[in-house]
Structures are given as structure tokens and as C-alpha cells.
C-alpha positions in Angstrom: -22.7 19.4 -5.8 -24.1 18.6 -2.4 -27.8 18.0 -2.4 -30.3 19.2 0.6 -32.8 17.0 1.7 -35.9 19.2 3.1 -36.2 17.4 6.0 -35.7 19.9 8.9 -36.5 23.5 9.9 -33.1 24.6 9.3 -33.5 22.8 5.6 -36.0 25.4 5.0 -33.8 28.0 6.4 -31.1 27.7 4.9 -32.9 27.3 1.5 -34.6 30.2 2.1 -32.1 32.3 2.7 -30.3 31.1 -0.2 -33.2 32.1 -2.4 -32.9 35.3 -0.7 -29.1 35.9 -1.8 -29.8 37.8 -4.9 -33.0 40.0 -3.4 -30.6 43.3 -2.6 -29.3 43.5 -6.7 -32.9 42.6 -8.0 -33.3 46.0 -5.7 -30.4 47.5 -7.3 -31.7 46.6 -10.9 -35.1 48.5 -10.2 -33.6 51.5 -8.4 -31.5 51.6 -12.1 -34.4 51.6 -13.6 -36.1 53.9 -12.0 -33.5 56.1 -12.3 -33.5 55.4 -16.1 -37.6 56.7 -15.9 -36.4 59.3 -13.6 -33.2 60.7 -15.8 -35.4 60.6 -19.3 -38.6 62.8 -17.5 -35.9 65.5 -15.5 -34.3 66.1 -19.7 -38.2 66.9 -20.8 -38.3 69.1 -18.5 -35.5 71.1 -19.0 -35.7 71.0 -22.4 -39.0 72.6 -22.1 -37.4 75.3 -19.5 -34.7 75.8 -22.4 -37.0 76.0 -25.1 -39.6 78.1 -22.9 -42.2 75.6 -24.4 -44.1 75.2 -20.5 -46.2 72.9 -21.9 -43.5 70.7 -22.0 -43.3 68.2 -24.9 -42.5 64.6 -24.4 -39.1 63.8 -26.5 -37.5 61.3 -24.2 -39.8 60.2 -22.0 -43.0 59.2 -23.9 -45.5 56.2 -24.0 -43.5 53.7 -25.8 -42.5 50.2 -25.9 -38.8 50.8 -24.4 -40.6 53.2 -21.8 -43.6 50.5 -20.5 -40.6 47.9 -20.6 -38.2 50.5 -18.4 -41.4 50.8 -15.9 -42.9 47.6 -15.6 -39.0 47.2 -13.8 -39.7 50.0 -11.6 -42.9 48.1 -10.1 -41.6 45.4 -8.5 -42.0 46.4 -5.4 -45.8 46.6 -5.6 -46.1 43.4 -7.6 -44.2 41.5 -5.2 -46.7 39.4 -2.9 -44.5 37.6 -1.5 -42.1 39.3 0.4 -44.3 42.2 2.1 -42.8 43.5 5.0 -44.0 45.5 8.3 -40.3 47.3 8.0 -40.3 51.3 7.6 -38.7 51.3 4.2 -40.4 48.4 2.8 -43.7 50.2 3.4 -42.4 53.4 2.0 -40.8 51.9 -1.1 -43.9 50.4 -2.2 -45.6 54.0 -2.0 -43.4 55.9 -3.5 -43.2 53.4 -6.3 -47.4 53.9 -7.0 -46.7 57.3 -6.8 -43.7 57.0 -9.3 -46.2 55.2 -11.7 -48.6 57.8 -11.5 -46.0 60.6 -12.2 -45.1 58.6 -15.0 -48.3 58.5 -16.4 -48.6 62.7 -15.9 -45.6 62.6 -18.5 -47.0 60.3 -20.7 -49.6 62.2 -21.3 -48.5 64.5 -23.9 -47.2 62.1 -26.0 -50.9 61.3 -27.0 -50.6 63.9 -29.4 -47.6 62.8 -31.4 -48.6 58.8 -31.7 -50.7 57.2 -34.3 -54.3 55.6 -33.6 -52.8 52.2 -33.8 -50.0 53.3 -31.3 -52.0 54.7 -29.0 -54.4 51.7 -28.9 -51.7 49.2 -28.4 -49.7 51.5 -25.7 -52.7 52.2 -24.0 -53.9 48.3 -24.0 -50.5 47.5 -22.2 -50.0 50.6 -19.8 -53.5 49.5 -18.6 -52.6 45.9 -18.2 -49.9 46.8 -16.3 -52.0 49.5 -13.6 -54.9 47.0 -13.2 -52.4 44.4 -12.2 -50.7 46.6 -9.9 -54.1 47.7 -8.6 -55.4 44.1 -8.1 -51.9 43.2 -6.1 -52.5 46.5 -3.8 -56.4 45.2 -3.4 -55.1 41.8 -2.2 -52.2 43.3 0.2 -54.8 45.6 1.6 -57.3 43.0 2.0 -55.3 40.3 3.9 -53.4 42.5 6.2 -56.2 44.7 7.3 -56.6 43.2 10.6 -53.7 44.7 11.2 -53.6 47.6 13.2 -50.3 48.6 13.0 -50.2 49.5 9.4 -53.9 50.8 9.3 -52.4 54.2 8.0 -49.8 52.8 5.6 -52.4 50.2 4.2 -54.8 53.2 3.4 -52.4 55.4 1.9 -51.1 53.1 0.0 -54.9 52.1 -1.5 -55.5 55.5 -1.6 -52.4 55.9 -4.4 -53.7 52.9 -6.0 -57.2 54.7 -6.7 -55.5 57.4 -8.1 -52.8 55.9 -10.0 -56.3 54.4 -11.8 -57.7 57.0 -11.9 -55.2 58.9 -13.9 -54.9 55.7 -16.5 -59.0 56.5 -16.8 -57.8 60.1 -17.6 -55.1 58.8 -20.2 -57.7 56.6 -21.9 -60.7 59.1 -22.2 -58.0 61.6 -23.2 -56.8 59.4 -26.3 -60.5 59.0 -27.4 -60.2 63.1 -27.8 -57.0 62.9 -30.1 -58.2 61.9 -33.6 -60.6 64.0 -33.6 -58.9 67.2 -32.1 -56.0 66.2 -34.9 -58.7 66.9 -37.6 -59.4 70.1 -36.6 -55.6 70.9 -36.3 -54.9 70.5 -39.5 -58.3 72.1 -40.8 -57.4 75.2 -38.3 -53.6 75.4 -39.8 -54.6 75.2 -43.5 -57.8 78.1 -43.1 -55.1 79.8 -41.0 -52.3 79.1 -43.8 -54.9 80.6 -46.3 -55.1 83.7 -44.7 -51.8 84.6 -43.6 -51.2 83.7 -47.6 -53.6 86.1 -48.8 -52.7 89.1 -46.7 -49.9 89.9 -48.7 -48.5 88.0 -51.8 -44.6 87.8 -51.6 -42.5 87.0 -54.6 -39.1 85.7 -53.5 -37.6 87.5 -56.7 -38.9 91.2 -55.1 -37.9 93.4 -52.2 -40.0 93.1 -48.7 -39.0 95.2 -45.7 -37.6 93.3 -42.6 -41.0 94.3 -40.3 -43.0 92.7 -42.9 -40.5 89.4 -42.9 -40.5 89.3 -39.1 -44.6 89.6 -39.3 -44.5 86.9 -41.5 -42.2 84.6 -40.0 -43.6 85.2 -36.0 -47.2 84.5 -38.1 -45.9 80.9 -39.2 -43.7 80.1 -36.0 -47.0 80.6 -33.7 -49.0 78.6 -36.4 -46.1 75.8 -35.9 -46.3 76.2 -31.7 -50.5 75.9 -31.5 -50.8 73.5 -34.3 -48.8 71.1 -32.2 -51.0 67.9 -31.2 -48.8 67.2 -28.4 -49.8 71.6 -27.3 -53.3 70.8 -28.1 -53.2 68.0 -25.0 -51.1 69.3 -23.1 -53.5 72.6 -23.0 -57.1 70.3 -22.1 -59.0 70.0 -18.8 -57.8 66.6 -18.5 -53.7 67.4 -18.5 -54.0 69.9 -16.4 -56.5 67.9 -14.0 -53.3 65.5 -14.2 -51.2 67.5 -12.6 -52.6 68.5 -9.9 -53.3 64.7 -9.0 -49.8 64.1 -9.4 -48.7 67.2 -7.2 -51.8 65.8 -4.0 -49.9 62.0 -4.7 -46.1 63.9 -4.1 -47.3 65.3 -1.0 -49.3 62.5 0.0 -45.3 60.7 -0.2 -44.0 63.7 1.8 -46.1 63.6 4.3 -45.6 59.4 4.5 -42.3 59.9 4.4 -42.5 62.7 7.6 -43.6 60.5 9.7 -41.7 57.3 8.9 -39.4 57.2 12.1 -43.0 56.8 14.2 -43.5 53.2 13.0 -42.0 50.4 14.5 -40.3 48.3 12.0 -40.1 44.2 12.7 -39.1 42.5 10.1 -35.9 43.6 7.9 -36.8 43.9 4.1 -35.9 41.1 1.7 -34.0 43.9 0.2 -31.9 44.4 2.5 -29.5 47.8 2.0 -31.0 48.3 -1.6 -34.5 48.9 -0.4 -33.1 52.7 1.0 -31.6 53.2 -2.6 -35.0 52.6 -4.0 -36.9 54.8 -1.9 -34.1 56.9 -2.7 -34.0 57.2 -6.3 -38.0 57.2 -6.9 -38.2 59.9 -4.2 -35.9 62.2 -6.0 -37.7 60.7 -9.7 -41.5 61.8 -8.0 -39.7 65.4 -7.5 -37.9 65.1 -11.1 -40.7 63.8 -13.3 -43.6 66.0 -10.7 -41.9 69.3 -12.8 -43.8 68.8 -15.9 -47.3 68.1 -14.9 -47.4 70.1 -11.8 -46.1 73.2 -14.0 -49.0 72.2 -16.9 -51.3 72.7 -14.1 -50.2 75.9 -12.6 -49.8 77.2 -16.1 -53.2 76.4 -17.2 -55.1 77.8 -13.7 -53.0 80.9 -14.1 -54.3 81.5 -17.7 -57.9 80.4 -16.5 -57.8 83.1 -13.3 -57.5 85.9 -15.8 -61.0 85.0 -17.6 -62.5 84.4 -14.3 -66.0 86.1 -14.2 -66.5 86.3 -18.1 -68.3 83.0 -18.3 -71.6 81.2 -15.9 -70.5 78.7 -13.8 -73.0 76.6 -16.2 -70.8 77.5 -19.5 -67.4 76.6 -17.5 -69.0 73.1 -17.1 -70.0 72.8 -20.3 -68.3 70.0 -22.6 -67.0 70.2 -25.9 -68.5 68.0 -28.6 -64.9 67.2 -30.0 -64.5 65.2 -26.3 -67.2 63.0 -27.2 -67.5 63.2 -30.9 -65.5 59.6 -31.7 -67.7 57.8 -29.2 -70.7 59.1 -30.6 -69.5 58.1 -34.7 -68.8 54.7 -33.1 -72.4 54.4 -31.3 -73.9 55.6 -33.9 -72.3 54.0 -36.8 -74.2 51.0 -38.4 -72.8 47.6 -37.5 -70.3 46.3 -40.2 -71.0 43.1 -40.4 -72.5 41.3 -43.1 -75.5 39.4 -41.7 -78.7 38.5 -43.7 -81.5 38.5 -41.1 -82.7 42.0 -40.0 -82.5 40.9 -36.0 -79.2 40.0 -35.4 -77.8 42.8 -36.9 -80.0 45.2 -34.8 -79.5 43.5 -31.4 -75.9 44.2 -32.4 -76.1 47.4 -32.8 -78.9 47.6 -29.7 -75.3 46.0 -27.5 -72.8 48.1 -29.1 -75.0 51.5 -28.1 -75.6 50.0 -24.1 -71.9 49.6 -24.1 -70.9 52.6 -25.7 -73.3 55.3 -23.6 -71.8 54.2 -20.4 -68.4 55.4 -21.5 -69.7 58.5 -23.0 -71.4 59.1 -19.6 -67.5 58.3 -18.0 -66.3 60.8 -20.9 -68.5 63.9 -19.6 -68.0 62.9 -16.0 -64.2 63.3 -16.4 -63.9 66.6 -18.5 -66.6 68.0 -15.8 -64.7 67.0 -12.6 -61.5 68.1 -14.4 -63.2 71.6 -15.4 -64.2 71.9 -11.8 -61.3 71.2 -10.3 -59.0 73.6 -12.8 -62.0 76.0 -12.4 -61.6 75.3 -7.9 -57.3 76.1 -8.6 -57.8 79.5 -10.9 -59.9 80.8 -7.8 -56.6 79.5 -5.4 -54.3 80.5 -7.8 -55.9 84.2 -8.3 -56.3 84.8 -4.6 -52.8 83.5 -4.2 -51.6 86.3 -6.9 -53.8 89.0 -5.4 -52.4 88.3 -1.7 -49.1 88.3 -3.4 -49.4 91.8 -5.3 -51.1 93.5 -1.9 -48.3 92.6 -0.1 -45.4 93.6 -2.5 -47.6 97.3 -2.9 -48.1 97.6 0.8 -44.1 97.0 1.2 -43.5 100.2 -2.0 -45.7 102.0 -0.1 -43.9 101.8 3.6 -40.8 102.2 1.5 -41.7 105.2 0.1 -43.2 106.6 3.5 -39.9 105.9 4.9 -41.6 103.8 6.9 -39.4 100.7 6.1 -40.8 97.0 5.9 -44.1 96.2 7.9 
């Protein structure tokens, strides 16, 4: 084999392009995998269309091993810091992958319920490992390339994805904190609820029941099945719903980037060469596949909220449960469990472990506030929207029945 001695400029060409060679199906390997990610959230969602479950349980797309593997693929792009480009689809690719992440983690966030704590700990621990090193990367990008004015507005956008695509792993984790403890009160709920439906009316299998009461009985058990769901139990808080409607502001946020990407002036070709389109491509089309889910937990949840509008004070709308804080609180709380002989220790232990600990309760009410506000803020939209929308269809009976046609 020849050897190259690095002597020259066209040395270091030539090796450079060589390394280069394989860039467009390292491309191709992510768009699969994103289309993998993109594939597994579009059959959720249609199974929950199918199934009329809108709440839409996580069966093939849930926080898993195989899943954090499949999208740790997917963010290459925005890992990459070494071959960022000025070139229109370069800059878009690395968007719309940060907004594929945070769509991703809008699915995942069902699957809370149906995971162990020990799973959820150790999913948790990597899906954050991988957002704050894909928010760190974004930080650096942003920082060394802000003198330059020609991507000002990519450079923002992109940060401003990176804040929520944090922000939403901040949701995830406060969220799982909840789970435990709303699982306890699941399965105290089902067996009072058991009790009674038990006691209304004793049937021996060996006697003769009419079919109302065996329809009464069995629609009884099937809605005790549907609500006693963990994974229905998360999908129905503040903090899913509040989700949602962060993924749906981070797909438009990609629309709109993506509406004005013939204005920029590309100058440098992407390392990717023709795969880089497929990319943008296929995480386009997973935003609009995996966006179903979340966006329709949140439109499903401020439509419910709109009709009980006015029957609480704004205070009592705000107010947070104790099962949202309740785990934090045993863990402050709790006695240290160490065994150590002197008195001191053992309470400047304890002292540490409370100044630790009411920070993130503080962090805990802060987020199930600003996600009851702002699913409070879209039942007012979403009620105006539905008023608007029934004025309209009775002013249109109306001219129809005046024979005064359409206005």
C-alpha cells in the first residue's frame, strides 16, 4: 500500500477528503435511524386512534435501552463539532434533529407509568446524559460562531430548541418523582373501587343474571381497567399535557425555519453531501409523525379543562397536589441511614441532604405551576376557539333556514 507523507497542502487534501469518503452513508445510517424512531412513534399513534385510547399509550416507542440506543444515532448531527457548516441544509438538519429529540421525549413520556423505579432511574440517568451533552455541544457551536452575523437567526433558533429540549428532560424527571407515589394510590383507588362494585350486587356464577346487569358490570370493570392505567394516570397530568404544547411551539418553530431556508446564502457544501437532504427529510416527516401523540394529549386535556372553566379561583387552579411532591418530601424528611456514632455528623448530614433536597422541591412546584398555567392559558384558547366555531356553524343554519344562503 502506498504511504502519504504529510508534507504538502495537497497531502492534507487529499487526506481529508479521503476521511470524508464515508460522511454521506454515516448520513444515511442516521436518517435510518431516525426513521426507525420515526416508524415506532407513527404505530403509537395509530394504535391509540384504533383503540380510541387518545391518551395514547407507549407500546413501541417507549424509554428503553433499544430506544436511547436507536436515538443517540439520530443526534449526530448536533454532536458533531467538527464539521459545522454555513450550508442551508446543514443548518436545518441540526434543528430539526433537536426538535426530533424533544418530540421523542413528548412520547417517552407515558411510558413513566408502566416502568419500574429502578428502570426509570437508570433510563432517566442516560436520557439526561445524553440532552446535557447535546446541550453543552449546541452552547459551544453557539458560542464560537456568534460573531457571525450571517447565522445570527439560525444560531438563536437553534439555542432556543436546545433550552427546550432541556427543559422537557426537566419535565420528564420531576414527572418520574410523581410516579411511585401516584402508583400507590392506583392501586388503593382500584381495590376501594373493586370493593364496591363487589358489594352492589353479589353474583354467583352458578345463578341467572340479566344481560343489563352483565353489561353494568362488565363496562364497571373495563373503565376501572382504562383509569387504573399508570401509563393514563401520566398521560392525564399538568406536566404531559404542558409537553405537548412544547412540542407543537418546537414543530412550528422548524416550520417556520424551514420557510425561510431559500433566504440564506449557503457557502460551504455539507460534509454530508446528498444524505444531508434525506435527513432533513426523514426527521421532518418523524417531528410531524411522533408530534401526533403529544400535541393530541394536549388538545385533549385543554378541551376537557375549558368545560370546568369558571368553577374554580384562579388561586385553586394553581394549587399543587401533595402527591407531586410527596416523595421529595419522605426523602427530606427521612432520617439519614447511616450508621454513625457521634450525634454531629449524622445531623450535618441530614442538615445537607434537606438544602439539597428543598431546591428541587421548589423546581417541583415551579413546574406543575407553569404547566397548570399554561394548560389553564390553552382551555381559555381552546374554549374561544370552540365558541367562535359553534357561532359560526349556527349563524350559517340560520341564513340556511332564512333562505338566505351562506354569509
Amino acid at each position: 500500500m502506498h504511504r502519504m507523507d504529510l508534507t504538502s497542502d495537497e497531502d492534507y487534501t487529499a487526506l481529508h477528503d479521503k476521511l470524508e469518503e464515508p460522511m454521506p452513508w454515516i448520513g444515511l445510517y442516521i436518517a435510518a435511524a431516525s426513521a426507525a424512531c420515526a416508524l415506532s412513534m407513527a404505530a403509537d399513534a395509530l394504535i391509540g386512534f384504533r383503540s380510541r385510547r387518545y391518551w395514547f399509550p407507549c407500546k413501541y416507542f417507549s424509554l428503553n435501552a433499544f430506544s436511547l440506543a436507536v436515538l443517540a444515532a439520530t443526534m449526530k448531527l448536533p454532536l458533531d463539532l467538527t464539521s459545522f457548516t454555513v450550508q442551508d441544509d446543514d443548518k436545518l438538519a441540526r434543528i430539526s434533529s433537536l426538535v426530533f429529540m424533544s418530540t421523542a421525549m413528548g412520547n417517552f413520556m407515558t411510558s413513566l407509568g408502566s416502568m419500574t423505579n429502578n428502570e426509570i432511574i437508570l433510563n432517566l440517568a442516560a436520557l439526561a446524559l445524553l440532552v446535557i451533552t447535546i446541550f453543552g455541544n449546541v452552547a459551544v457551536q453557539v458560542m464560537h460562531l456568534l460573531h457571525f452575523y450571517d447565522v445570527h437567526h439560525i444560531l438563536e433558533e437553534q439555542f432556543v430548541c436546545a433550552v427546550f429540549m432541556l427543559l422537557l428532560i426537566l419535565m420528564l424527571c420531576y414527572s418520574a418523582v410523581m410516579v411511585p407515589t401516584a402508583k400507590r394510590h392506583i392501586d388503593l383507588s382500584y381495590r376501594e373501587m373493586h370493593r364496591k362494585i363487589s358489594n352492589d350486587k353479589k353474583v354467583e356464577w352458578g345463578g341467572i343474571f340479566s344481560v343489563d346487569e352483565l353489561r353494568i358490570a362488565v363496562r364497571k370493570y373495563w373503565v376501572m381497567a382504562q383509569t387504573g392505567s399508570s401509563q393514563f394516570v401520566v398521560a392525564r397530568s399538568v406536566t404531559c399535557a404542558a409537553s405537548g404544547l412544547m412540542c407543537l411551539l418546537m414543530g412550528l418553530t422548524l416550520l417556520q425555519v424551514e420557510r425561510r431556508k431559500f433566504s440564506y446564502e449557503g457557502k460551504v457544501s455539507s460534509n454530508y453531501k446528498w444524505s444531508i437532504k434525506l435527513i432533513l427529510l426523514v426527521q421532518t416527516t418523524g417531528v410531524a409523525a411522533g408530534g401526533i401523540a403529544p400535541v393530541m394529549r394536549w388538545f385533549v386535556a385543554a378541551r376537557l379543562k375549558s368545560s370546568k372553566i369558571g368553577h374554580k379561583s384562579f388561586r385553586d387552579e394553581l394549587k399543587v397536589e401533595t402527591y407531586w411532591t410527596q416523595r421529595l418530601v419522605q426523602l427530606r424528611d427521612r432520617s439519614v441511614p447511616l450508621r454513625i456514632a457521634p450525634h454531629i455528623p449524622r445531623k450535618l448530614l441530614h442538615y445537607a441532604k434537606g438544602s439539597l433536597l428543598n431546591p428541587c422541591i421548589k423546581v417541583q412546584v415551579a413546574i406543575v405551576r407553569a404547566s397548570k398555567l399554561s394548560l389553564l392559558f390553552s382551555a381559555v384558547c381552546v374554549k374561544g376557539l370552540v365558541f367562535c366555531f359553534h357561532h359560526i356553524k349556527n349563524l350559517n343554519a340560520r341564513c340556511r333556514i332564512e333562505g338566505i344562503g351562506r354569509c
